[in-house]
Each structure stands twice: as C-alpha cells, then as structure tokens.
C-alpha positions in Angstrom: -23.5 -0.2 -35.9 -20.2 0.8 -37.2 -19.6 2.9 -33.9 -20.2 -0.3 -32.4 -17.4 -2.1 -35.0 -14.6 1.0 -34.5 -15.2 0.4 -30.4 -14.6 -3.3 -30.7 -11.8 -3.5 -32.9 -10.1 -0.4 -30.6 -11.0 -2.6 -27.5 -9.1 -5.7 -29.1 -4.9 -4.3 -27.8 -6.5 -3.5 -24.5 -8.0 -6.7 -24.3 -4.6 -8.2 -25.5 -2.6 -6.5 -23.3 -4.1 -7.3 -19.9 -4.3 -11.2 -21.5 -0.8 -10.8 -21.8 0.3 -9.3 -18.9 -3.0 -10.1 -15.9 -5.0 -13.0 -17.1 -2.3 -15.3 -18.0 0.2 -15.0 -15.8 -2.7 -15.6 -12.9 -4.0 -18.5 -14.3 -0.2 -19.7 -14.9 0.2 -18.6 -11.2 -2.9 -20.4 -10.0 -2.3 -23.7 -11.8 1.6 -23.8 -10.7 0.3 -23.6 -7.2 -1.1 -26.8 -7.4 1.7 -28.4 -9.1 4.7 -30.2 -7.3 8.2 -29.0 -7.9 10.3 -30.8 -9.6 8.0 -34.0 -10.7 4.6 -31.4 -11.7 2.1 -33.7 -10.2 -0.9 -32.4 -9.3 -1.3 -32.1 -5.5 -1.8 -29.7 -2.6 0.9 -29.8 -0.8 2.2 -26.4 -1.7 -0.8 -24.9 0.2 0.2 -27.2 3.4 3.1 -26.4 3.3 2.6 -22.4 3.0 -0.1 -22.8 5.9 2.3 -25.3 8.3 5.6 -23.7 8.4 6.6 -21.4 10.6 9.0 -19.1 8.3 5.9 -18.2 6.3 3.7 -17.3 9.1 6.4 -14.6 10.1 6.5 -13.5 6.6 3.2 -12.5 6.3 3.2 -11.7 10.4 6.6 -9.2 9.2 4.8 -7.7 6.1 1.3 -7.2 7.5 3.1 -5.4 10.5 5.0 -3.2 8.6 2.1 -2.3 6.1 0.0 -1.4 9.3 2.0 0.5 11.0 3.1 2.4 7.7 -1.1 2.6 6.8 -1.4 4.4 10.3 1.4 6.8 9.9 0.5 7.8 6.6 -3.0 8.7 7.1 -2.1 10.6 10.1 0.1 12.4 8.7 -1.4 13.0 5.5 -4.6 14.3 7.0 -2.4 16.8 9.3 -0.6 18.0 5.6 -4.1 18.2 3.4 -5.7 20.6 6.3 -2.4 22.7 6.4 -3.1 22.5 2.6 -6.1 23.6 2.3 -5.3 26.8 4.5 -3.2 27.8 1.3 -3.9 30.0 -1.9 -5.8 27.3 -4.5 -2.9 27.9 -7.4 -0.5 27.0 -4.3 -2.8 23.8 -3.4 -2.7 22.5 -7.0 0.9 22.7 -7.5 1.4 20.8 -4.3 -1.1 17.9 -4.9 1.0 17.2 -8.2 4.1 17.2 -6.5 1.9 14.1 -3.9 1.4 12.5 -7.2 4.6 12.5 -8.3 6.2 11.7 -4.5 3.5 8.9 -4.8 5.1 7.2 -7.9 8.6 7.8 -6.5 9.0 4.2 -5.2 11.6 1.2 -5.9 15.1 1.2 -5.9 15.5 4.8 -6.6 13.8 5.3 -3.3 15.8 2.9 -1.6 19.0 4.7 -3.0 17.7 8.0 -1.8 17.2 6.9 1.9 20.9 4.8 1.9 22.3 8.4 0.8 20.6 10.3 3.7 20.5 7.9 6.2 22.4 5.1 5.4 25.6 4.2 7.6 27.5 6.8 6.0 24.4 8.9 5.1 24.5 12.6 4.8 21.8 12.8 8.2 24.4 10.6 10.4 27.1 13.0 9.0 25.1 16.1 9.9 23.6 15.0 12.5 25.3 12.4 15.3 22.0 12.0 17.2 21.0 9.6 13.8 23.9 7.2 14.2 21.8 5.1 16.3 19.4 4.7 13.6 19.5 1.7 11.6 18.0 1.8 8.1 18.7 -1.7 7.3 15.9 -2.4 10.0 12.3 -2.8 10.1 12.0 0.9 11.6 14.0 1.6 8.4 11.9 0.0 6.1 8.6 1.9 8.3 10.2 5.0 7.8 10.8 4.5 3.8 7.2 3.0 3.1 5.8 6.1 5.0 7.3 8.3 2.9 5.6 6.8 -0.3 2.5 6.4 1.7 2.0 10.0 2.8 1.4 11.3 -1.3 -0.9 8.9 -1.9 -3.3 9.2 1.4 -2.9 12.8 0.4 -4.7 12.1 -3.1 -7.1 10.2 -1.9 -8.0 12.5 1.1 -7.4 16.1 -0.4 -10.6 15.9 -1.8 -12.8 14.7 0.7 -11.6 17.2 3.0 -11.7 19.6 0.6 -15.4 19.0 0.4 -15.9 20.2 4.6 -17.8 23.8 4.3 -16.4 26.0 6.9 -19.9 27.1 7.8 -20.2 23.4 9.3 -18.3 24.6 12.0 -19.5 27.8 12.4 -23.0 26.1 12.5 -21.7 23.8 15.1 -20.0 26.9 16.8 -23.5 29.1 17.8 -25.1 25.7 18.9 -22.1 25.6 21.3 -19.8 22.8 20.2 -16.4 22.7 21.3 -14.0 22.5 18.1 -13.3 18.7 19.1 -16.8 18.0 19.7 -17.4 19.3 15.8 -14.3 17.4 14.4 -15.7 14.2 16.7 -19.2 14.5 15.6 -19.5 16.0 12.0 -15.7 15.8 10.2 -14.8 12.6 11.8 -18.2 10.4 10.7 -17.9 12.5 7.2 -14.2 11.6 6.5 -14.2 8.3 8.0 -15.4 6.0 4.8 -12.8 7.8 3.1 -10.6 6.9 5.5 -11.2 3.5 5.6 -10.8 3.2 1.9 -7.8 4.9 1.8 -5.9 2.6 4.4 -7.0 -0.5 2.4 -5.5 0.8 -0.4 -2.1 2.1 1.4 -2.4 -1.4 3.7 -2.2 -3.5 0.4 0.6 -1.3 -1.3 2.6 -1.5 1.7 2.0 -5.3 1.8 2.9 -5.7 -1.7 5.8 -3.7 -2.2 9.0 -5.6 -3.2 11.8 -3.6 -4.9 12.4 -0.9 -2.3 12.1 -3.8 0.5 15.3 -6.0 -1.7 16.7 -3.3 -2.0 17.3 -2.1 1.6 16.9 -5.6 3.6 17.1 -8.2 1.1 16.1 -11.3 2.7 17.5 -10.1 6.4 14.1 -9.8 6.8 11.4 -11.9 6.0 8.9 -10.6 4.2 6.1 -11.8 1.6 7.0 -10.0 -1.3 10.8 -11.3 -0.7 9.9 -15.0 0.5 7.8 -15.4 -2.9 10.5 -13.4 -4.7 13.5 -16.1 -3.2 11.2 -19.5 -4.4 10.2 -18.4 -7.7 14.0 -17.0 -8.5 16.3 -18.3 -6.2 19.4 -20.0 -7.5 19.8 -22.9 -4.2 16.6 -23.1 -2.9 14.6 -22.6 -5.8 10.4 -23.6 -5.0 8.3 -21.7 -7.5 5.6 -23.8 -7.5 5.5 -23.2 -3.6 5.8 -19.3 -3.9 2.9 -19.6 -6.3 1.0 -20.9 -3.4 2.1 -18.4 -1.0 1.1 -15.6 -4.0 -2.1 -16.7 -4.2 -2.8 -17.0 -0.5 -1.3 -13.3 -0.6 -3.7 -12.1 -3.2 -6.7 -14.5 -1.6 -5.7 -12.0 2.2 -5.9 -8.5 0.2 -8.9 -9.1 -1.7 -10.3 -10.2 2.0 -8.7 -6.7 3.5 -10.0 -4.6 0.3 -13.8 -6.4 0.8 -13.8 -5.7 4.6 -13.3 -2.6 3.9 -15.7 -2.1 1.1 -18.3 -3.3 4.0 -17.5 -0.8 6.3 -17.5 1.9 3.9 -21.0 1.1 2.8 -22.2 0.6 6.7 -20.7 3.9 7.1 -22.3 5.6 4.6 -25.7 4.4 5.4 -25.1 5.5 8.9 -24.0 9.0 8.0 -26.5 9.5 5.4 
C-alpha cells in the first residue's frame, strides 16, 4: 500500500507537467478554434474558412509534398546505409547508430545555419564547386534536401534493428532452393521489413509535416507551408488570426493522427499476412 502512495505522489510532476505543457494548451487550442477573432463568439467559421480558401489548400498541398518526398528519400537511403552498416565490425556499428541519434536531434535553426554556410548563395559548396551555383537553397528542393538530412538518422533508428534481425542463413536457405538474390530480397526481406517500413515513414511523414523552425528559417513565408501559415496567424504583427490558425492546427493534428492510424492498419494486415 505504501508502494502504491510513493508511486502516486512521484507520478503527480509528470502528471503536472504534461497538464502544463500538452493538455492545456490543446484544449486552449481546440476551444480558440471555435472562437471568432476579435469579438470571441462562438462559431465555425474558422473551420470554413480553413477548408474554402485556396492559400491553405496549398499549404497543406506544399507541406504534405515536401514531407513525402523527404519520407521516400530517407527510407531509401537509410535502408542502403543500415545494410552497409551491418557489413561492419559490431563496436564500429554502435558508435555509428549514436552518431544517427544525435544527427537525428540536429534539427532547427542550427541546421538551417549549417546548410546556408555550405550551400547557401555564398556557401562554401558553390565556392568549391561552380556546378552548385545553380542550386537554390531558398527553394523547395532546398528545403527537400535539408529535411532529408534529418530524416536519414532517424529511419536509420528505427530500421537498424529490424534489419539487423535478417539471419544470413535466410538467404543461403533461399540460395540451394535456387532463388535469385532479388527473388529472396522480393519474397522474404521485403514482406519482413515492410511493416517496419511502413511505420517508419509515418513517423518521418509527420515529422517532416510538422517541422517549423528549420522551414522559417530557410524560406520564411516565401513558401507556404502549414507549420509557417499557422505560425504567421497565431503571431503575426498585420494579419494577425490566431483563432483561425487554431483551426488550421487542429485540422493538422486531425490529418496526422489519420496518416499515423492508416498506417497502424497496414502494419497489423501486414503482420497477419507475414505471420
């Protein structure tokens, strides 16, 4: 019983930290989204107005491209580095899945700083290199190419393990009943890896769709993005609507708790098929 008392009372700062800094601010969030600006009445027009005008259709069209195409990118490549990985010495493999999880954190401004320095317009590549002065970071191939460098660590933790987990006798298996290498990878390593997989670009989807500060950073509002559109109504000094970004915040969170449960779906189908 006074287990039970220690565990409560050492629950009670967890409990009132994510009050303080989750719970309240979303119910804030959710009951300011049904609020108008300026007067506070109660009304829906902030959800209209996010679902009838154009600007914030290409937001989340902008933002939903750019964290797909970064999603792809990063799994690809992060599958290509874990199986170049795992041909290393273990100590060697360790040391290089903390330096993913560390890469993985590196996000932000400092990132954004990092990529202006080497490939900004007078970044050390383009100085180096004058093949790169056609490159234009301030773009949304710029913004591609800094997401995927955030994205490829943290596919890497989340597949490391599961590939880790593919015996080579699999293959060797696969090889005396004559399968071709890419019959194997099609057919055993593909089906195996594949709920992982489909985890892992839910996750990298939503991080890419809900990264703001290395977005402001390089594009501001040149390009218009969710995380920015919200950011520009709730703190904007001339066009100030936060009342309206609250609605476009929670029709953002209502679209990546769809993507995470779609995903959550196919995971389990898969798994049932594989099994």
């Amino acid at each position: 019983m006074k287990k039970k008392i220690v565990i409560g009372w050492l629950l009670v700062p967890v409990t009132l930290v994510v009050s303080l800094f989750l719970v309240i601010p979303l119910v804030y969030m959710l009951l300011s989204s049904f609020k108008q600006d300026g007067t506070q009445a109660w009304t829906i027009n902030n959800y209209l107005q996010a679902v009838s005008n154009p600007y914030y259709y290409q937001a989340f069209f902008n933002s939903g491209w750019i964290a797909l195409v970064s999603s792809l990118v990063g799994i690809l490549l992060a599958s290509l580095f874990c199986q170049a990985l795992l041909q290393l010495p273990d100590k060697l493999q360790e040391k290089l899945t903390l330096f993913s999880n560390l890469a993985a954190n590196f996000a932000g401004v400092p990132l954004a700083f990092g990529f202006i320095i080497l490939f900004g317009n007078a970044g050390i590549f383009k100085l180096i290199f004058p093949e790169w002065l056609q490159f234009d970071l301030y773009s949304w191939k710029g913004l591609v190419l800094t997401y995927v460098y955030f994205q490829i660590p943290l596919a890497t933790l989340f597949l490391y393990p599961v590939l880790k987990k593919v015996q080579k006798n699999w293959q060797e298996s696969a090889e005396l009943l004559g399968a071709s290498n890419f019959y194997y990878i099609r057919k055993v390593v593909f089906p195996y890896v594949l709920p992982a997989m489909s985890g892992t670009f839910a996750i990298l989807f939503a991080n890419g769709m809900g990264t703001y500060e290395t977005a402001y950073a390089l594009v501001g509002s040149n390009i218009n993005l969710i995380t920015t559109r919200i950011g520009a109504l709730v703190a904007g000094d001339v066009y100030a609507k936060p009342n309206v970004g609250s609605a476009l915040a929670v029709l953002f969170a209502l679209s990546m708790i769809l993507v995470i449960a779609l995903s959550q779906k196919f995971m389990t189908q898969m798994r049932r098929v594989t099994e």
